[in-house]
C-alpha positions in Angstrom: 2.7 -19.0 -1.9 0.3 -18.6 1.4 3.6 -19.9 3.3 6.0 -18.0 2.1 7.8 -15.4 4.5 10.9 -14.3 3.7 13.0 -13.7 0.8 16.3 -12.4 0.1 17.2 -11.2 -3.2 21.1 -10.7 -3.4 21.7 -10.0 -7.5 21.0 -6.5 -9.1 20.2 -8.8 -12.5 17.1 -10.0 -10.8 14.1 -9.0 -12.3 10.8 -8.8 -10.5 8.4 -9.6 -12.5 4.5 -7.9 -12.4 3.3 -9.7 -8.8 5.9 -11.7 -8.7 5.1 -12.0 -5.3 1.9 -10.9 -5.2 -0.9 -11.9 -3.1 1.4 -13.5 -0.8 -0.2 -12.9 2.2 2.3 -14.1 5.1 5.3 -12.6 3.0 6.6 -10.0 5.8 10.4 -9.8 5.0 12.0 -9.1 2.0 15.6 -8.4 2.2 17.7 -7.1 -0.9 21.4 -6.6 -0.3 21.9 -4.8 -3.7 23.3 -1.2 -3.1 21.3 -0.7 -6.8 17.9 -1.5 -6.6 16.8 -4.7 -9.2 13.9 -3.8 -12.0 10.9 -4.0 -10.7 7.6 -4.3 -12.3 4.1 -3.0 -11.4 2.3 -4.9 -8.6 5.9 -7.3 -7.2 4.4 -6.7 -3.9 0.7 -6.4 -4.7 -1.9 -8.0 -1.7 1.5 -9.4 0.1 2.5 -9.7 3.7 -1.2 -8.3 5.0 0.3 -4.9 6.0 3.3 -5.8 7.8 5.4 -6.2 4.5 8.9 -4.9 5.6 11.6 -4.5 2.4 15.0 -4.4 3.9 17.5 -2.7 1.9 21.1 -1.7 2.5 21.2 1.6 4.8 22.8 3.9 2.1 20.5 2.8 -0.3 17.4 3.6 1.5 16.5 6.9 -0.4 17.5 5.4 -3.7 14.9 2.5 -3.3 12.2 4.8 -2.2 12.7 6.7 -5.4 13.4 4.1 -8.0 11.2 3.4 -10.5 8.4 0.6 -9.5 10.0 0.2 -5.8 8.7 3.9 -5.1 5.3 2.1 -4.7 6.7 0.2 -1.6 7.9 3.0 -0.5 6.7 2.7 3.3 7.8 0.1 3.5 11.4 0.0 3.1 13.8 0.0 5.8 17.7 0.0 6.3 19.3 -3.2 6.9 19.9 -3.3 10.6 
């Protein structure tokens, strides 16, 4: 996936799968319009976007992502939807 960068995930019944997209190293957005954050497992994000990974997420959702289970890893990295 070396040039994949940016995905949008719109569907609360996705499941992200342990590195699903891992070791994706130009992945630098990912934008998830769910107000609920997906499942998530371990590692979804693991070596991706070379430490400019930005996870977009709706702007009253922002704490609940940061907390969730598995997306609390990312945690830096999410952002509000602008």
């Amino acid at each position: 996936c070396d040039s994949l960068a940016n995905v949008t995930i719109t569907d609360t019944n996705v499941v992200l799968g342990q590195e699903a997209f891992g070791g994706c190293p130009n992945l630098s957005t990912v934008k998830v319009t769910c107000l609920v954050p997906p499942s998530i497992s371990a590692g979804a994000f693991s070596g991706s976007g070379n430490g400019n990974l930005k996870i977009l997420v709706p702007s009253e959702s922002v704490n609940t992502y940061k907390t969730a289970n598995g997306w609390s890893a990312y945690a830096e990295y999410i952002r509000a939807i602008n």
